[in-house]
C-alpha positions in Angstrom: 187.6 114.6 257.6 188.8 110.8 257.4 192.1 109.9 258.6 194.8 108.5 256.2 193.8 104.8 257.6 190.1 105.5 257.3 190.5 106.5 253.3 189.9 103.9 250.9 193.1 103.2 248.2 192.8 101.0 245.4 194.3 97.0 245.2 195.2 94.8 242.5 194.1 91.4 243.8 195.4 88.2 241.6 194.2 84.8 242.5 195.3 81.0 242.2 195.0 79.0 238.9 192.8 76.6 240.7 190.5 79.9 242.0 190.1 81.5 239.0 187.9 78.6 237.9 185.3 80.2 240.8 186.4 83.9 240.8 183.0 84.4 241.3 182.8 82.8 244.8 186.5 84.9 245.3 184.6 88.2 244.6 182.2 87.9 247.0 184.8 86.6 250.2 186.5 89.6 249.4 183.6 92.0 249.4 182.6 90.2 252.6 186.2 91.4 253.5 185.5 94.9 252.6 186.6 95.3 248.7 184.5 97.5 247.2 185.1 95.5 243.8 185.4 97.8 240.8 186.2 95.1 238.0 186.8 91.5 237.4 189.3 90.4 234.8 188.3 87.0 234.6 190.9 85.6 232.2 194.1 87.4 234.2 192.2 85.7 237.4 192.6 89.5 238.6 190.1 91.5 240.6 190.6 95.4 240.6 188.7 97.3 243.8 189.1 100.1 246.7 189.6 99.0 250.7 191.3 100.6 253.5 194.7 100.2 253.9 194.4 98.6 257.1 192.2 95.5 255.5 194.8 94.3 253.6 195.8 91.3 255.7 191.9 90.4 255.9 192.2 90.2 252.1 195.2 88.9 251.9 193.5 85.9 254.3 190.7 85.1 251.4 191.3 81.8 250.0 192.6 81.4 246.6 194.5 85.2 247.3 198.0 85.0 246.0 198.8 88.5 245.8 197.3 91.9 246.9 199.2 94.7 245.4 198.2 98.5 245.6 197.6 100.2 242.9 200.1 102.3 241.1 199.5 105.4 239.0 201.6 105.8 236.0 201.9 109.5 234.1 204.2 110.2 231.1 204.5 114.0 230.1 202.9 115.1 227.1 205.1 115.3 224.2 206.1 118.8 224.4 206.6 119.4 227.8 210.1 120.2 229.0 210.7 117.2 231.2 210.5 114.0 229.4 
């Protein structure tokens, strides 16, 4: 079994203005960093992927990186269910 540290979570990761121009050589800095890259959203200069938690500085360090933000899970109840 993998420790909580060892267990991949999943990161938002937005870059600079100037860096989304060449997300593409972003991507691949970051996988060299250990981002398993899941999608590219070229036009929000956004890069959605799974690392360890411990790895976020490394990412962080990639140039052009202005934010890396863990990803959040959002659930509404259905509407008939007793707690809205």
């Amino acid at each position: 079994m993998q420790s909580h540290r060892e267990e991949s979570i999943g990161w938002i990761i937005t870059v600079d203005e100037k860096s989304a121009t060449h997300l593409d050589d972003v991507v691949v800095e970051l996988q060299a960093a250990g981002l398993r890259v899941n999608r590219v959203l070229t036009s929000l200069g956004m890069i959605n992927g799974r690392a360890r938690e411990d790895q976020w500085e490394t990412l962080a360090a990639v140039d052009g990186v202005v934010s890396v933000d863990r990803e959040q899970e959002h659930r509404i109840s259905p509407p008939d269910a007793d707690v809205q």
